[in-house]
N, C-alpha and C positions, 0 to 999 in steps of 0.2 A: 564531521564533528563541527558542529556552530556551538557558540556562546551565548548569544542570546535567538530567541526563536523568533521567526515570522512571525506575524498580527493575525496571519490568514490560518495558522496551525493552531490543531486542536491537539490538545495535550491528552497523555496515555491516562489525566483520570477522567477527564472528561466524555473522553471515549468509552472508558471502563462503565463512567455511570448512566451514559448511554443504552448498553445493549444488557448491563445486567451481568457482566462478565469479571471478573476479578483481573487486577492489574497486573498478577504475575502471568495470570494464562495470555493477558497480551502480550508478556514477553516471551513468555514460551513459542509464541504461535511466530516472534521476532525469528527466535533461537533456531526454529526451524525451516525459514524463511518463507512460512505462508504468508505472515500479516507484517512485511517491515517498515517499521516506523521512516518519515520522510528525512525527519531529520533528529538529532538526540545531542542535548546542550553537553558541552562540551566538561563545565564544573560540577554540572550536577549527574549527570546519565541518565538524566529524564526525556522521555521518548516523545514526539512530536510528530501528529499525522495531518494530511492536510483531508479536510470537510469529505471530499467525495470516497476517502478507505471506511468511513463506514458503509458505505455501501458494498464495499466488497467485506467488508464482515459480516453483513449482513447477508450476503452472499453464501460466506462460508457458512453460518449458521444455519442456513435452510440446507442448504447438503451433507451437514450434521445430522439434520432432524429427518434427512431421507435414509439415512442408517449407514453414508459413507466415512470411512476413516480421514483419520487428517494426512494421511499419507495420498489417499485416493482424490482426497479436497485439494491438495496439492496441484495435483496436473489437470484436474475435471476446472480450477480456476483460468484456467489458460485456453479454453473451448467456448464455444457457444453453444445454447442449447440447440441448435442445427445439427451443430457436430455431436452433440453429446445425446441425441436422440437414441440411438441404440443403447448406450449405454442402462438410461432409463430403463428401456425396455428390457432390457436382460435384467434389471435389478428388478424389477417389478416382477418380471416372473418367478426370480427365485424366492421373493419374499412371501410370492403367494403360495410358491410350493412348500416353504416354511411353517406357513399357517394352517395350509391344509393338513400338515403333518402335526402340527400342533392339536389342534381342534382335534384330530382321532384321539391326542393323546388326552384331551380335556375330555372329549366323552366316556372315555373308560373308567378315567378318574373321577366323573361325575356319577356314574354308575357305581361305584365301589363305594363313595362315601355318601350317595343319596340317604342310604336305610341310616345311617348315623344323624344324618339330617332330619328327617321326619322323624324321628322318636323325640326331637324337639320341639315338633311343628303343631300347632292347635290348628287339626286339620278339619277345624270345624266350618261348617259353610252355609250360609243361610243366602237364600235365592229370592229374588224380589222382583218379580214380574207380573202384569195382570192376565196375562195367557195361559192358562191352565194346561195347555199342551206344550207350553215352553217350560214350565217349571220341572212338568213330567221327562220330557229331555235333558234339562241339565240335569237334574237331579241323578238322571241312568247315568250322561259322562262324567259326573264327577264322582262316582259309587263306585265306577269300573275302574278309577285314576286313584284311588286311597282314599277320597273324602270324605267325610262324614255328612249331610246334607240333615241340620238340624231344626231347620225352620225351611218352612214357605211363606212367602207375604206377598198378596197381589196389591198393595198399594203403600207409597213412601208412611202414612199414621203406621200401618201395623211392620210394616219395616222395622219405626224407630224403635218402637216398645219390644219386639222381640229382639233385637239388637242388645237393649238394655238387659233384659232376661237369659238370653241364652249366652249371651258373649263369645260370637261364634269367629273363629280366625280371619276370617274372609266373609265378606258378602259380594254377591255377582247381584247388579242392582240395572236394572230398566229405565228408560226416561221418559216417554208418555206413557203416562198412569193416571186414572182418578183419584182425585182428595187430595192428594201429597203426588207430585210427580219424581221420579228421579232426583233431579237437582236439587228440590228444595230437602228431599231426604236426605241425599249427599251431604249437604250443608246441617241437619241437627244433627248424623251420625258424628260429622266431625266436629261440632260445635261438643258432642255429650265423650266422644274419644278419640281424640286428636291423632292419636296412632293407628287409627282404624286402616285397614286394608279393603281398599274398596274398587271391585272392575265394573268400569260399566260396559253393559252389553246393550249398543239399540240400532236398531234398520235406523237412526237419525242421526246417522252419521253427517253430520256437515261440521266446516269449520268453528263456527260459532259454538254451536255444542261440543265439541272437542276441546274447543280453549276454554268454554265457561268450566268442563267437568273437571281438567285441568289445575286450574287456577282454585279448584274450591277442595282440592285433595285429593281426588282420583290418584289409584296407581298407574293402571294402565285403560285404555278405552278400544272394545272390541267393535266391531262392526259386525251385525245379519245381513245376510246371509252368512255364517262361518264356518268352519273347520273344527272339529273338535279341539284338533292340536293345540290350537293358537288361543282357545279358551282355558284351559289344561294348563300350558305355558302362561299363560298371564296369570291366573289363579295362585299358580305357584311361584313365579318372580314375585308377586306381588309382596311376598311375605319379608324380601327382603331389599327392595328396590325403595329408592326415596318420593317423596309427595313433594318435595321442596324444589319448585322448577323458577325459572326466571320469570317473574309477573310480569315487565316490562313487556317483553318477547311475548308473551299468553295474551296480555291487554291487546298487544297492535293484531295481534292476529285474530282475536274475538271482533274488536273493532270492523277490521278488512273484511270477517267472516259475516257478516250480519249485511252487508250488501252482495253476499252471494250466496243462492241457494243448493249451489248444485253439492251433491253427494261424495266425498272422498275415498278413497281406497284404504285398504289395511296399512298398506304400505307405506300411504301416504298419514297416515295415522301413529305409525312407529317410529317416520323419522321426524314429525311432531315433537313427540315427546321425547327422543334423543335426543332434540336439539334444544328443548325448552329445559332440559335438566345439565346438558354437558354447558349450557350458557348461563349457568347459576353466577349472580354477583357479574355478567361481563356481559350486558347486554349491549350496551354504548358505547361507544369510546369515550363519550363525556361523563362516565364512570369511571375516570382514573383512577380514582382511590383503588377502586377493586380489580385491579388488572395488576397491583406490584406496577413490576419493571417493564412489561411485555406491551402496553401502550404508550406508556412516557416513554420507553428507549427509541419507540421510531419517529413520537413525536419531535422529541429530541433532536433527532436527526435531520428529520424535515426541516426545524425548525433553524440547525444549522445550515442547510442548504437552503434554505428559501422555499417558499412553497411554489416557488415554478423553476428553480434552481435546475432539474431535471433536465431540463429541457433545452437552457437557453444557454447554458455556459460550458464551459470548456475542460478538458481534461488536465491536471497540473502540469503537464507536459506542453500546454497550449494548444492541444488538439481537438477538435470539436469529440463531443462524445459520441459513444458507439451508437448504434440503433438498441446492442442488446444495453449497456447501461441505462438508455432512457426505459428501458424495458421494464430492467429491474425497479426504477426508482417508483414508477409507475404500479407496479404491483406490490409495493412500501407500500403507498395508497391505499390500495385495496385489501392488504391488510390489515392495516388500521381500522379499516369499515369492519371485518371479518376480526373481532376481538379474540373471540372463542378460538380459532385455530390460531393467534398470537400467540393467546397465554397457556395454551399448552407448548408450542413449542419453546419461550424462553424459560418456562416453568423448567422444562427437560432441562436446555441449555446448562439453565444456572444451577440446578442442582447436582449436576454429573461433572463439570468444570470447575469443581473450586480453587485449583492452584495448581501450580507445575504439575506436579506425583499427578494429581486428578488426570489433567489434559495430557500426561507421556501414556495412560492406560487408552487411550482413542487413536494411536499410532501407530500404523501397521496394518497388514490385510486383517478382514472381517474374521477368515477361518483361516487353519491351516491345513498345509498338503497341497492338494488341487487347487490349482486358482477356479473357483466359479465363470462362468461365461464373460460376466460382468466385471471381471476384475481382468478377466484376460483382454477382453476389446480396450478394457483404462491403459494394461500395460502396453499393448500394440499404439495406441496415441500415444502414452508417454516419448514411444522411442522417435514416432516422427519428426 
């Protein structure tokens, strides 16, 4: 117990407003001795930590956000990830047997309440290509899938005007065309109905075309040669999936993409738009504003440590730091570059932690009964 604190300690609100965390869950995390304060003023019972425990909050946070309890956070903070290799590994396996079991359970349920779904859906679809033997194709996959295929248009003019006339749910739209190509169509469907659902389908696949179709409303962008499935599947995400993706992210990559020609994969096209929509508002880090707490908290921290702090100084104990500490700090770093997986994980954090009650519900094994693999190797280190 001191009376008045060290110059060098950071105090339990400053810490708090750091990571985005609420000032009692730092005392709880006290109460249980994960996270204890260095030192607590004596008149007031205010908690005082020195610069480098956020890095082990920060610590504790991300094996939060791996799905470990605070009990299991407990003893996985006394390892390295060396030692803690299996551990991973057995979590990982169990989370994925988790999800495969899930996912069965999502497909049944996706089956069951599909037909309740499409008797709300305008499964109306108008096809826009200048291929006369590709319109006759989609037209059979999307007739054998429920759709109604209510226009054909071989060029973006008559795209628009039946667009306007039939007001079909979806349109599956081409990009080299005569008179009006693709894009420029793209852009009057959603200039004349902002909500429009629109796939593009074209063999011109490259990046550039991907960010421009992107950037101008596209839901989803297929690549030819295709799969019926995957045309089928976009048609139908479409109707409920957003248009609103990160421009920043779309711009650098149309950018980048206009000095290279070569052709992208399906694959490489879905984790595109996975990435340009889960990066909505959080493109930069010099987007603070729209990141909340999840870039300021570790700016913050940096910012108490120094920006080479990591590296160069020593542990409060007077110890040079660990190899894994400069590790972790280092990957602080590269988080902050990687905004999108920040602000989802402090998103989690701070909404699941709001005070004592919150943070005693994350205490304890995962499951009960059996310890899982993963919890029996924690308890085997534990007892070392």
């Amino acid at each position: 117990m001191i009376t008045k604190p060290s110059k060098n300690l950071v105090s339990i609100g400053a810490l708090s407003k750091s990571v985005g965390l609420t000032t009692d869950t730092l005392r709880y995390y006290d109460e249980i001795g994960l996270l204890k304060p260095t030192q607590i003023s004596e008149e007031t019972g205010y908690r005082y930590y020195v610069p480098t425990q956020a890095i082990t909050l920060l610590r504790i946070l991300e094996l939060k956000d791996f799905g470990f309890s605070l009990k299991e956070v407990k003893t996985m903070l006394t390892k390295n990830d060396t030692q803690l290799k299996e551990v991973y590994r057995l979590k990982h396996a169990e989370l994925k047997q988790q999800n495969e079991q899930n996912q069965k359970i999502m497909d049944k349920l996706s089956k069951k309440i599909t037909p309740w779904e499409d008797e709300q859906m305008n499964k109306k679809v108008l096809i826009v290509d200048d291929a006369a033997f590709m319109r006759t194709m989609l037209k059979d996959m999307l007739e054998k899938s429920g759709y109604e295929v209510v226009g054909e248009a071989e060029n973006g003019e008559q795209a628009l005007q039946m667009y306007k006339e039939l007001q079909p749910g979806a349109v599956v739209l081409n990009v080299v065309m005569p008179q009006m190509d693709g894009i420029e169509a793209l852009k009057a469907i959603k200039a004349h109905d902002a909500a429009a659902n629109v796939v593009i389908l074209t063999a011109l696949a490259k990046t550039v075309t991907v960010a421009e179709t992107l950037k101008n409303g596209a839901k989803y962008f297929v690549a030819k040669p295709f799969q019926a499935e995957t045309l089928i599947n976009s048609v139908r995400d479409s109707f409920a999936a957003t248009a609103e993706y990160n421009q920043e992210y779309l711009e650098k990559l149309y950018n980048e993409g206009k000095e290279n020609d070569d052709i992208i994969s399906q694959s490489e096209i879905d984790n595109i738009i996975r990435v340009a929509r889960n990066m909505i508002g959080a493109a930069n880090v010099e987007i603070t504003q729209n990141l909340g707490n999840s870039a300021e908290s570790i700016t913050t921290i940096l910012g108490v440590l120094g920006e080479n702090a990591a590296v160069n100084t020593v542990s409060p104990n007077n110890t040079p730091l660990s190899a894994e500490t400069k590790i972790i700090i280092n990957q602080m770093k590269e988080i902050l570059a990687r905004s999108d997986s920040v602000e989802d994980a402090y998103n989690a954090i701070s909404a699941s932690v709001q005070n004592i009650e919150g943070a005693k519900m994350f205490v304890g094994d995962v499951g009960k009964g059996e310890e899982s693999p993963y919890q029996q190797k924690l308890a085997e280190m534990a007892g070392k």
